[in-house]
N, C-alpha and C positions, 0 to 999 in steps of 0.2 A: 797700116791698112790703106788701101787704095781707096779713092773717091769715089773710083767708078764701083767697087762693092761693096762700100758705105750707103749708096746710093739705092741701092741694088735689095739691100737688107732693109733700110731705111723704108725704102715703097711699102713694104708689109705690114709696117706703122699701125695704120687705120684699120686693118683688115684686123691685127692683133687685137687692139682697142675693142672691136666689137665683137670680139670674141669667135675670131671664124681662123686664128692661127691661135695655134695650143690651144692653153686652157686657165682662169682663172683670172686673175691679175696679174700688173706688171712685175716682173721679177726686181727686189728692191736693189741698189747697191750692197758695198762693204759694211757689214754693222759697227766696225771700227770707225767707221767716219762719223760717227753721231756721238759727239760729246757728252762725258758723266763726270759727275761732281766724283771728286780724289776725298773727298770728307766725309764719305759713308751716307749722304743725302741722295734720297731718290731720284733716279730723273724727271719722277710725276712732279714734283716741286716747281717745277718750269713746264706750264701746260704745254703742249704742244698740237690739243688735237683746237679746232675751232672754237674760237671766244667769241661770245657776244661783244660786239664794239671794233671787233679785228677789221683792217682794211684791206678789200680787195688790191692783189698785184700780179702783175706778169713779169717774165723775162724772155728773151727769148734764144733757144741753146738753134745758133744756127750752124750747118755742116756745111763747111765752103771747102772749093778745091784748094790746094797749096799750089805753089810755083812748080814743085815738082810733082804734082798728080797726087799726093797721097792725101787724104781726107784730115779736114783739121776742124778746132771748133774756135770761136771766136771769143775770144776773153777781155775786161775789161781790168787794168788796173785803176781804182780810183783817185778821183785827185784829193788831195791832202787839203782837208778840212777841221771843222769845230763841230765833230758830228760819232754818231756812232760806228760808222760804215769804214769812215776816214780811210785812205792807203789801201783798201782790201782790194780784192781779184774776186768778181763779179762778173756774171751776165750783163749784155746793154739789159735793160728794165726800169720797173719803175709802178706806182701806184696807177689806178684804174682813174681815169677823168671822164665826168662828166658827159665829153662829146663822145667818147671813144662807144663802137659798135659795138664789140663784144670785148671776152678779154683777149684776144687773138688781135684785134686792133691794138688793146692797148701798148700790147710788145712790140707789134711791127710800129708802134708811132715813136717808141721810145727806142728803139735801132736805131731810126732816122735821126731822131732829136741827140744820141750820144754818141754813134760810131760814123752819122753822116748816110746808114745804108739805101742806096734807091735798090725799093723790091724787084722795080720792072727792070731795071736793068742788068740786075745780077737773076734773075728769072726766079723769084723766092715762092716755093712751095710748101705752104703749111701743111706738116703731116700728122700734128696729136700733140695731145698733153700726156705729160709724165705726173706722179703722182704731186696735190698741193702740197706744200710744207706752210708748217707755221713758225715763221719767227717770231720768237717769245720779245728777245730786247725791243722791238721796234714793233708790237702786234701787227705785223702781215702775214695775209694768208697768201700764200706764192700758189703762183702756177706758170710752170715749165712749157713754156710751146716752144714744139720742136718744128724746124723749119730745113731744107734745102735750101741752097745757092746752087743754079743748076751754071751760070758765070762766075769767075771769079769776081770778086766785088770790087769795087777802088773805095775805101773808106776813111774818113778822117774822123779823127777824136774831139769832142767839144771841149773848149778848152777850160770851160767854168767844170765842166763833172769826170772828165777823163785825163790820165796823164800820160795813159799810152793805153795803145789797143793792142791785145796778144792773140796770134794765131797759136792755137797750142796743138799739136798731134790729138786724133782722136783715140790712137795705140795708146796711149797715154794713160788712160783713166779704162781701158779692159781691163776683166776679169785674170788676176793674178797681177795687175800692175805694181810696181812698188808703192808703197804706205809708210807717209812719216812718222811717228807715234810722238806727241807732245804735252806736255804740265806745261801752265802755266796758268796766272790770274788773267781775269778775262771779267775788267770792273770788281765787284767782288764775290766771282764766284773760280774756286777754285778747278782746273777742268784738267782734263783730258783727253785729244781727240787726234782720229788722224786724217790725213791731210795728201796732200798731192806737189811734190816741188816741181815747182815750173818757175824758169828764168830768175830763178834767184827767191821765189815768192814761194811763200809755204801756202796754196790752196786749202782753204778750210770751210768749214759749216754750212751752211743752203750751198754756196757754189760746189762745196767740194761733194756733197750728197747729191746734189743733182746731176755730175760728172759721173759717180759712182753707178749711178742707177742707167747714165745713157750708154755709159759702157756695157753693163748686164742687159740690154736690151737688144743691144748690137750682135751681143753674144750670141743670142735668144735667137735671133732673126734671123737664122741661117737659111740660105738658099735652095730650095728644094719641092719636092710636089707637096 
């Protein structure tokens, strides 16, 4: 898909949000992408909906041009730590602080603080949130802000949280994209979910659901009266 009709489909954002395009709520991702215990355990076993004590977080899924015109999204592989997150392919993001203005600041601070992004200069348009998630391992409530790069960016990865920055296709994660299906333990919970391969990396869980959902959104947002 090209930038310029990412872009294009993208504007209607806000207008969808308040209910003045279609009808209802966001259209969710692939239900495959949402992990279920392989041991006959329900998925309610692992709350998902809002906990008391959960901490506010943002990310931020930004739509930048490529080198050659077609629309991509900006991925983070992390760097390898003594942590739960460790190695995964993520959004720049991060928990809500203190100073931060809303939670729309707190992604656009945490772009800056992990990919290096300046807004003004890549011209960044915030256009909505996508549905919160909650992560259970880590009690975060996520929120997805969706943002424009109306410049292409120049960005660099911080070298304490990122080990590389991935521009991935936003074609990528549309509706009918390929889906990897996987077993495996996950600490000790046995699972199953799928996923998204990019550059060698199996995308999974909040990133890979919230990929899911911008693709069906994209889908959603076609051009027209």
């Amino acid at each position: 898909m090209r930038f310029a009709e990412a872009a294009v489909r993208l504007e209607r954002l806000p207008d969808r949000l308040a209910g003045t395009v279609g009808a209802g709520r966001l259209p969710p991702g692939p239900a495959v992408l949402m992990p279920v215990f392989t041991d006959g355990r329900a998925r309610a076993d692992v709350r998902l909906d809002a906990v008391a004590g959960d901490r506010p977080a943002a990310v931020l899924v930004l739509v930048v041009p490529s080198s050659s015109g077609s629309a991509a999204v900006i991925l983070t592989e992390r760097a390898t730590y003594d942590g739960i997150h460790s190695g995964e392919v993520s959004f720049p993001g991060g928990k809500v602080e203190r100073d931060d203005t809303d939670i729309e600041g707190t992604a656009l601070r945490e772009a800056t603080e992990e990919i290096g992004l300046d807004p003004a200069a890549a011209r960044v348009e915030l256009l909505g949130r996508l549905d919160t998630l909650r992560i259970p391992v880590s009690r975060f409530s996520l929120t997805p802000i969706v943002a424009l790069a109306r410049r292409r960016p120049v960005l660099r990865p911080s070298e304490s949280e990122v080990a590389r920055i991935i521009e991935a296709p936003l074609a990528a994660f549309l509706p009918g994209a390929p889906i990897e299906i996987v077993e495996r333990m996950v600490r000790d919970w046995p699972l199953r979910y799928g996923g998204y391969r990019l550059d060698g990396l199996h995308v999974w869980g909040a990133t890979a659901r919230i990929l899911g959902q911008l693709g069906a959104v994209i889908a959603e947002l076609v051009v027209g009266p």
